[in-house]
C-alpha positions as CSV (number, residue, x, y, z in Angstrom):
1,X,-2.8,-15.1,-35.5
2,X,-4.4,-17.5,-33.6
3,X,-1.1,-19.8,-33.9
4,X,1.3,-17.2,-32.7
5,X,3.3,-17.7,-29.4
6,X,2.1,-16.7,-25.7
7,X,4.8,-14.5,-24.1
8,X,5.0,-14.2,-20.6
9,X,3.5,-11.9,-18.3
10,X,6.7,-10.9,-16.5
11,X,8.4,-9.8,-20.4
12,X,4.4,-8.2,-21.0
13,X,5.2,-6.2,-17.4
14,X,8.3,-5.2,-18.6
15,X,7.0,-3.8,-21.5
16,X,4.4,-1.7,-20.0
17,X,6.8,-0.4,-17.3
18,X,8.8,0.5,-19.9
19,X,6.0,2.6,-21.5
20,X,5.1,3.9,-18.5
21,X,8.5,5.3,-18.0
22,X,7.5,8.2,-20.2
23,X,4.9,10.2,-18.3
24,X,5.5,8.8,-14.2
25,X,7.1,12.1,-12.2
26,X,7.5,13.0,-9.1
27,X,6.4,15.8,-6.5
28,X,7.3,17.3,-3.3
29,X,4.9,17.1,-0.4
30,X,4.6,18.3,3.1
31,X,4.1,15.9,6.0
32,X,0.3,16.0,6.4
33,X,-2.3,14.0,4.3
34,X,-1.8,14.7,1.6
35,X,1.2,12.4,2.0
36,X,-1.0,9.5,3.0
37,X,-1.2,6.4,0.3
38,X,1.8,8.2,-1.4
39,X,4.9,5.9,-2.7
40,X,8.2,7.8,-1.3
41,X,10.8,7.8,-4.2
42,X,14.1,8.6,-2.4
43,X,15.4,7.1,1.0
44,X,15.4,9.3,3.8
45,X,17.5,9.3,6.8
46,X,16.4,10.4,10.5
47,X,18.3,14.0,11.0
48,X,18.0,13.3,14.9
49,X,18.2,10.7,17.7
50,X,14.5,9.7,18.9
51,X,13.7,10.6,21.7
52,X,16.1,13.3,21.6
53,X,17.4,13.1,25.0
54,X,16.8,10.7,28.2
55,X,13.1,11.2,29.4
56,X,10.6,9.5,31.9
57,X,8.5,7.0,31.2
58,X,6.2,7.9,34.3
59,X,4.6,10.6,36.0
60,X,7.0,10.0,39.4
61,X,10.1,10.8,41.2
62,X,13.9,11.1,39.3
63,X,16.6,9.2,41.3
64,X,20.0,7.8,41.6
65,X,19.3,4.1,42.3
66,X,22.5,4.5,44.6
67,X,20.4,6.6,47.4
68,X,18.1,3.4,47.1
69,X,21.0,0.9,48.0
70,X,20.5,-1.0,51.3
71,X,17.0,0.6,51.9
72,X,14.2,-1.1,53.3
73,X,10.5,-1.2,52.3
74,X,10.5,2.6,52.0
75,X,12.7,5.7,51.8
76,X,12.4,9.3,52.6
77,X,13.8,11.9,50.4
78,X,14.0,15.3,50.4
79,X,12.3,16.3,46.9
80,X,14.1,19.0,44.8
81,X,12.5,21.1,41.7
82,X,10.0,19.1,39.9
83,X,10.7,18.7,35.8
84,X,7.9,19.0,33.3
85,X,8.2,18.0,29.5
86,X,9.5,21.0,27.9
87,X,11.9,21.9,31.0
88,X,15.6,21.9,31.2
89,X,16.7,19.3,33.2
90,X,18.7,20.5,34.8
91,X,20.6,18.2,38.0
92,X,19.6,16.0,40.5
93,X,21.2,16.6,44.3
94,X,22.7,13.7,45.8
95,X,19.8,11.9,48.4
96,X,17.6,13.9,46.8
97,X,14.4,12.8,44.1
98,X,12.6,15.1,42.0
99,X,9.1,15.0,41.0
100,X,9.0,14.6,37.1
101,X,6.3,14.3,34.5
102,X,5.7,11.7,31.2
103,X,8.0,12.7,28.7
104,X,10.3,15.1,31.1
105,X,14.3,15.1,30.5
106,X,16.3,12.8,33.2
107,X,18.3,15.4,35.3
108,X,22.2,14.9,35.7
109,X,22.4,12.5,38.5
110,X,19.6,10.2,38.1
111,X,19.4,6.8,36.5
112,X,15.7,5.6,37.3
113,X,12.1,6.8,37.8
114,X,9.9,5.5,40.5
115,X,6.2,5.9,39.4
116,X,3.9,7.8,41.2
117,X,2.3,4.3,42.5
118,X,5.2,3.2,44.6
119,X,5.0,6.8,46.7
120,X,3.6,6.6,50.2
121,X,0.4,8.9,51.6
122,X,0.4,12.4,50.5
123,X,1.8,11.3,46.5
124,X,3.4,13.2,44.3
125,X,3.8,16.6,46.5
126,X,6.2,19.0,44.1
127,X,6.8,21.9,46.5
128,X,10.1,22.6,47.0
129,X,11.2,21.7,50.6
130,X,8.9,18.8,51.0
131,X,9.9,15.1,51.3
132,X,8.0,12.1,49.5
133,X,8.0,8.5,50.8
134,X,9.1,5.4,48.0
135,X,8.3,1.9,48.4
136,X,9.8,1.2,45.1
137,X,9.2,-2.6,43.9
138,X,12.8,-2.7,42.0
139,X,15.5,-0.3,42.0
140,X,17.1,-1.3,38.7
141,X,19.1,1.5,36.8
142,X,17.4,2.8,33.9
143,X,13.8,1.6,35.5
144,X,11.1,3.9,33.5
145,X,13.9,5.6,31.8
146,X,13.6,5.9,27.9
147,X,17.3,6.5,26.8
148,X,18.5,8.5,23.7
149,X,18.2,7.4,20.5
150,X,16.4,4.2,21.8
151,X,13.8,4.5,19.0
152,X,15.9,5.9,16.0
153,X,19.4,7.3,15.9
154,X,20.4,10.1,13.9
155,X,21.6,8.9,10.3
156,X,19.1,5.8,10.6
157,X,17.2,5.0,7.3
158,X,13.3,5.8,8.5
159,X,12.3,5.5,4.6
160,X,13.3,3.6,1.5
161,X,12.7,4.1,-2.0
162,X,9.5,2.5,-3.3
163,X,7.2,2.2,-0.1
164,X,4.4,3.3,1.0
165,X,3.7,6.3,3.3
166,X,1.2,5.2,5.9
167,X,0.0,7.2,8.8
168,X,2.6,5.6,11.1
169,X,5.8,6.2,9.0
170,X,4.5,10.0,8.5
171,X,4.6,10.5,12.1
172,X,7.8,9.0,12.1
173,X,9.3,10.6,9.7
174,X,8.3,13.8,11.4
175,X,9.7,12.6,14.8
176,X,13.0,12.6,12.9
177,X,12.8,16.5,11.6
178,X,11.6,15.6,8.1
179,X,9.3,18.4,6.9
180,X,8.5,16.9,3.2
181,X,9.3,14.1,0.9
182,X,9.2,12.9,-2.2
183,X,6.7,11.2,-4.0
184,X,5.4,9.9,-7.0
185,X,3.3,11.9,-9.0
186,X,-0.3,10.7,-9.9
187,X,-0.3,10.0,-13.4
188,X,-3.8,10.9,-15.3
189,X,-5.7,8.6,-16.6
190,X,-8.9,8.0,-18.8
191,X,-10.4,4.4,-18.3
192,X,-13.0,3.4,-21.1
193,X,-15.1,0.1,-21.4
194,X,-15.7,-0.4,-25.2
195,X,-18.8,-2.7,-26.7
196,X,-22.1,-1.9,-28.4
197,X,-23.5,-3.8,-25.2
198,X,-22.6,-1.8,-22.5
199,X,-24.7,0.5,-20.0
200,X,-24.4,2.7,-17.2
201,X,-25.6,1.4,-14.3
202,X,-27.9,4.7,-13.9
203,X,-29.9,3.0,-16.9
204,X,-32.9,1.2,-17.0
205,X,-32.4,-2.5,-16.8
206,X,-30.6,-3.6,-19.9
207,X,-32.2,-5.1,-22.4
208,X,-31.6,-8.6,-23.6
209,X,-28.0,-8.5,-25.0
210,X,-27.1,-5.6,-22.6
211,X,-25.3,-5.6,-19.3
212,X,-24.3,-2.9,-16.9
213,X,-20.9,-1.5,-16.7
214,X,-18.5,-3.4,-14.2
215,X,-15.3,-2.1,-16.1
216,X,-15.5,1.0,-16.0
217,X,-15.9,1.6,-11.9
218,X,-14.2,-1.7,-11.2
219,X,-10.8,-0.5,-13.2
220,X,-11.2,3.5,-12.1
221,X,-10.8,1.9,-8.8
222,X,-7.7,-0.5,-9.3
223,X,-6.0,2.5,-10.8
224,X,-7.0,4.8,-8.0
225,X,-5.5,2.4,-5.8
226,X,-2.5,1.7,-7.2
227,X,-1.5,5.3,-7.4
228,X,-3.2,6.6,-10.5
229,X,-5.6,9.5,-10.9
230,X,-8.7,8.9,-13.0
231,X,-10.2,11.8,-14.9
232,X,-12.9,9.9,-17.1
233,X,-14.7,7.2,-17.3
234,X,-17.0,6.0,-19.6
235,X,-18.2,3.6,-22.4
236,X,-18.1,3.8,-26.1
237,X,-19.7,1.9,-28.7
238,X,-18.3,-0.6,-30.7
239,X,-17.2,2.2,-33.5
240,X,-13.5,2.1,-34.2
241,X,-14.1,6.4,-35.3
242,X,-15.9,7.1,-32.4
243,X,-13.7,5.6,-30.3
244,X,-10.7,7.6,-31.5
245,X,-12.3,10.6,-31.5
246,X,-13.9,10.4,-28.2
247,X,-10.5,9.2,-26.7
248,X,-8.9,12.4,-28.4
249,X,-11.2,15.0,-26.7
250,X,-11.3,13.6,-23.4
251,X,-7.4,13.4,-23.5
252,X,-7.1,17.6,-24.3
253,X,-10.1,18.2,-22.1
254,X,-8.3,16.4,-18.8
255,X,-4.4,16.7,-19.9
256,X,-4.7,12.7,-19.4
257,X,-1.5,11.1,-19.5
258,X,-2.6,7.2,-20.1
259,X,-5.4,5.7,-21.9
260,X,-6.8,2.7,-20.4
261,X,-9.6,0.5,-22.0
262,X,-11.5,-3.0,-21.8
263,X,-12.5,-5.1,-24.0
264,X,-12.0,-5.3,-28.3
265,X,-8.8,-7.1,-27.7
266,X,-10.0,-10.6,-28.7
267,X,-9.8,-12.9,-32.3
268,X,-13.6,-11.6,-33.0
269,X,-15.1,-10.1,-36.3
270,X,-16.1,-7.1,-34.0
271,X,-13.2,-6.1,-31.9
272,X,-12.9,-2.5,-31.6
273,X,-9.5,-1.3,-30.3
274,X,-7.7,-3.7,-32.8
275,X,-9.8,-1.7,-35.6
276,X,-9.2,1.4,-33.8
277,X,-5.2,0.2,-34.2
278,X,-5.5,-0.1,-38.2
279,X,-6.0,4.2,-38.1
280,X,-3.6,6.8,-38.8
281,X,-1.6,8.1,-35.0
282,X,-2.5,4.5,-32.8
283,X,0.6,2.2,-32.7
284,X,-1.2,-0.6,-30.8
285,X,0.6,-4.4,-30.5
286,X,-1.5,-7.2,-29.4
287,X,0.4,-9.8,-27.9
288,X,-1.3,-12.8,-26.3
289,X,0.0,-13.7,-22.5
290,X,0.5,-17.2,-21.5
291,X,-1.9,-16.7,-18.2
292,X,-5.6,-17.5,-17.7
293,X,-7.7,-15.0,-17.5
294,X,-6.3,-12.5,-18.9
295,X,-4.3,-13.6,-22.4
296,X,-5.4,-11.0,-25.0
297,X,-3.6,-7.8,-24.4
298,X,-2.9,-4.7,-26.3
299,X,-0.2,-2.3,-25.2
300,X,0.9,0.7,-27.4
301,X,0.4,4.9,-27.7
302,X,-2.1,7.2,-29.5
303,X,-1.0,10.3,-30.8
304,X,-2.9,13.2,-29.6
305,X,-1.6,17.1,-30.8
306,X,2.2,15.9,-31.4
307,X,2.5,13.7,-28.3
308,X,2.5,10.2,-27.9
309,X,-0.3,9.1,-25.0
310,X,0.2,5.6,-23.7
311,X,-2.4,2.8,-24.1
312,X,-3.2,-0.6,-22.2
313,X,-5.8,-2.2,-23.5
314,X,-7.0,-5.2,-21.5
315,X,-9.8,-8.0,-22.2
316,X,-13.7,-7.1,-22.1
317,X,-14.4,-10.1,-19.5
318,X,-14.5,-8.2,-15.9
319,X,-12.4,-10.6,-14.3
320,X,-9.8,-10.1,-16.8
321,X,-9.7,-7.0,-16.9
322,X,-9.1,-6.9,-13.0
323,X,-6.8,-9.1,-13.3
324,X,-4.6,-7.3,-15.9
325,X,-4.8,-4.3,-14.0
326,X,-3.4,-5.9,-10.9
327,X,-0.8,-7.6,-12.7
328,X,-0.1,-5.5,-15.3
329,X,-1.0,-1.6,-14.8
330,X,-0.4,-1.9,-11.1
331,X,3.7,-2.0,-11.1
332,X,3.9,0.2,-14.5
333,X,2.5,2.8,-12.2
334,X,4.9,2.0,-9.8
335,X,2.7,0.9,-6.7
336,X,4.3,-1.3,-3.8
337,X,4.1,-4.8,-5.0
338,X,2.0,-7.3,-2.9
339,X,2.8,-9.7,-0.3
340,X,3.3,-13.0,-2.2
341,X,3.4,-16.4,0.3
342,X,3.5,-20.1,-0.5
343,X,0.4,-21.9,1.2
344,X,-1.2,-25.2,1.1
345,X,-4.3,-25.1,-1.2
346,X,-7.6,-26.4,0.4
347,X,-10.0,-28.8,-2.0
348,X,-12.7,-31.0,-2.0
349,X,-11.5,-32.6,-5.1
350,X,-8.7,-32.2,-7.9
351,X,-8.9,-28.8,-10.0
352,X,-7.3,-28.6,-13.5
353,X,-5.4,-26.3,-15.0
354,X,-4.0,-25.3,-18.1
355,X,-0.9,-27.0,-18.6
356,X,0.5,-24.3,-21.6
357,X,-0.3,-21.4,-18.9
358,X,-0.1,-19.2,-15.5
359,X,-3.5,-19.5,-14.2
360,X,-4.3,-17.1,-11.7
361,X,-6.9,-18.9,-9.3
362,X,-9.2,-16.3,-6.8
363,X,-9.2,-17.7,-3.3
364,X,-9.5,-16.4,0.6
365,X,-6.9,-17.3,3.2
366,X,-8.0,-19.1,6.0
367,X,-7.3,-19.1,9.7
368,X,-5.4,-22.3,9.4
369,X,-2.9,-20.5,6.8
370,X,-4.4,-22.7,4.3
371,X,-6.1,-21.5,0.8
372,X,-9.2,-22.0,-0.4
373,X,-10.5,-21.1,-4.0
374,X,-13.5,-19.3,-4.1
375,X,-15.8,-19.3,-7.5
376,X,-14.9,-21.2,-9.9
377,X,-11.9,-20.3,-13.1
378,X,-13.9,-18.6,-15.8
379,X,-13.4,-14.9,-16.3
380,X,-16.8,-13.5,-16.2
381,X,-17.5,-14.9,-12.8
382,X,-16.8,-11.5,-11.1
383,X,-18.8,-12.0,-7.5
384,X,-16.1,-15.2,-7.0
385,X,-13.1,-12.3,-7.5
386,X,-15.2,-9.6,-4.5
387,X,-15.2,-12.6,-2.0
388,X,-11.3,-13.4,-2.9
389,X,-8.8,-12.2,-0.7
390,X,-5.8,-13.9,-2.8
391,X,-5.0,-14.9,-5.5
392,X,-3.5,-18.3,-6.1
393,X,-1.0,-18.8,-9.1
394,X,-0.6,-22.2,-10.5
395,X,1.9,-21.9,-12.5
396,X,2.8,-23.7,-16.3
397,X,3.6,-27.1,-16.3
398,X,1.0,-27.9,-13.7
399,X,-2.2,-29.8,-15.1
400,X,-4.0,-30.6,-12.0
401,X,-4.1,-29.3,-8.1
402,X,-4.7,-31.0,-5.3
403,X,-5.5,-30.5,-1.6
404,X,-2.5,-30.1,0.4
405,X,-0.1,-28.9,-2.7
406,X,1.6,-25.5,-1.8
407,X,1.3,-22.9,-4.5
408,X,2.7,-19.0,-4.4
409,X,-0.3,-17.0,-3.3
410,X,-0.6,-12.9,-3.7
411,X,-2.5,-11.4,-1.1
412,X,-5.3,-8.9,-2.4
413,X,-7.6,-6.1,-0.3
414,X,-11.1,-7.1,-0.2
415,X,-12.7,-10.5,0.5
416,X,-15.7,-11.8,3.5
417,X,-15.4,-10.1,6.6
């Protein structure tokens, strides 16, 4: 076993993409917040020009620049019907201006707006009758004119498939007469940390050989993130029974679509997923990934009532099993994939690396665009991985790193303020 080949991550993604397949769906909803954080699933395309018509830019007067031409400092203009967003606009007199609000359509006639500023004493009179008084400081056609279609015409793409529906493309989806759209469906999941050793943090301090649960919260909230909804949490002992049978109820109880667990993945004598794979209705592969941290996987289903529940099963070691999730669970979910850049890297001194393996590397950008590591490369050293806002890859074939070499770096939430 301990002989057999390293695959690589991208074939391991592809794998649980592929079993992911199986329970991902989609829904319908409306425009509002629930939307927010979604992932759209089909493109959608703009059903009118925005803005919809020629409107003013400024509370002021609507003109033809032409009764402008060859005037002075100022002009006087007899003022016509003033327009208010909402109005018709109806059309502008020759010599005349009309008085006309943020937002309001451009009457027939004009081709600028002088703001309410560049109007002499007694400003922005609307009665019918009156005159106003404009010192304009240019006289340029289409001056505080916002023309048709300027933002988004009709038929325009405003959405694609596979991104992300934040607050701003929600309001302009609406802008373009989109009521609902389509998104992914959360799928359900149960997220377990396995080992004898583990405690819930509303414990008393663990005892020698014990440790608090960082798994458990720490993977619920990858998931939630990238798209997933969590139903259960929890820990089990390192009992390959109770394990099943715990995984079993909690599945019926919560209608859970995917099983997610850390830890009992590894070459020990007490490992308990890979016992928990030796019983009748678990079809559980463990294949080991050529990346540091991170190698020990297990990837498979568990029968539960006739149905076949998916499983990923990633490494006890906290920073591992962050790391899986982000590189693993995260796109077999179907979230928006990061922002990957190539930077320089930033050291004191040379940093090895595997030479057999990916080795992801946690690291904060800096204001220089440069990349420094932060904590060093051992997968229990989580408080390295909360002050990351990166993560570096140095990639196979590499055995050492040093300052100034670029390496592709995936951007991460989180990190110092």
């Amino acid at each position: 076993m301990s002989g057999a080949p390293r695959i690589p991550l991208a074939d391991h993604v592809a794998d649980a993409v592929a079993l992911l397949a199986a329970v991902r769906g989609t829904e319908v909803l409306p425009l509002d917040g629930r939307a927010a954080g979604r992932v759209a699933i089909a493109e959608q395309r703009s059903r009118v020009d925005v803005p919809g018509h020629d409107n003013s830019q400024m509370d002021g007067y609507a003109l033809a620049a032409a009764d402008l031409a060859g005037a002075d400092q100022e002009v006087s203009l007899p003022l016509g019907p003033m327009i208010a967003a909402g109005d018709a606009p109806g059309t502008l007199e020759p010599g005349t201006a009309r008085p006309i609000m943020t937002g309001a359509p451009i009457p027939a006639g004009a081709d600028l707006v002088v703001p309410v500023e560049e109007s002499g004493p007694g400003r922005f009179t609307p009665d019918l009758g009156s005159r106003v008084t404009l010192a304009p400081t240019s006289v340029a056609r289409g001056r505080f004119v916002r023309t048709r279609g300027s933002d988004t015409h009709r038929g325009d793409a405003v959405l694609r498939e596979g991104r992300l529906l934040t607050p701003a493309r929600i309001a302009h989806l609406a802008a373009c007469g989109i009521l609902d759209v389509e998104v992914q469906a959360p799928v359900r999941a149960i997220v377990l940390s396995t080992g004898s050793e583990v405690r819930r943090a509303d414990a008393d301090l663990p005892d020698p050989g014990a440790l608090f649960d960082a798994n458990g919260p720490g993977l619920a909230a990858a998931l939630t993130e990238a798209g997933a909804e969590v139903v259960r949490t929890g820990a089990v002992p390192d009992d390959a029974a109770a394990l099943l049978d715990h995984l079993r109820e909690q599945i019926r109880a919560h209608d859970a679509d995917l099983v997610v667990t850390s830890g009992g993945v590894s070459m020990g004598a007490v490992e308990v997923v890979r016992h928990a794979a030796e019983r009748d209705g678990v079809l559980l592969a463990f294949p080991t990934i050529a990346m540091q941290p991170g190698g020990p996987q297990g990837i498979g289903t568990l029968e539960v009532d006739g149905r076949r529940v998916p499983w990923l099963a990633f490494p006890g070691n906290p920073v591992s099993a962050l790391l899986s999730c982000e590189l693993i669970a995260r796109p077999a979910l179907g979230a928006p994939a990061r922002r990957r850049l190539h930077l320089p890297i930033q050291l004191e001194a040379e940093e090895s690396s595997p030479p057999a393996l990916d080795q992801y590397r946690r690291a904060r950008v800096l204001p220089s665009g440069r990349v420094r590591l932060v904590g060093g490369a051992s997968s229990h050293l989580l408080g390295g991985y909360a002050a990351a806002d990166a993560l570096v890859l140095v990639p196979r074939g590499t055995s050492a790193v040093h300052d100034g070499d670029t390496l592709e770096t995936l951007l991460i939430p989180g990190g110092e303020s």
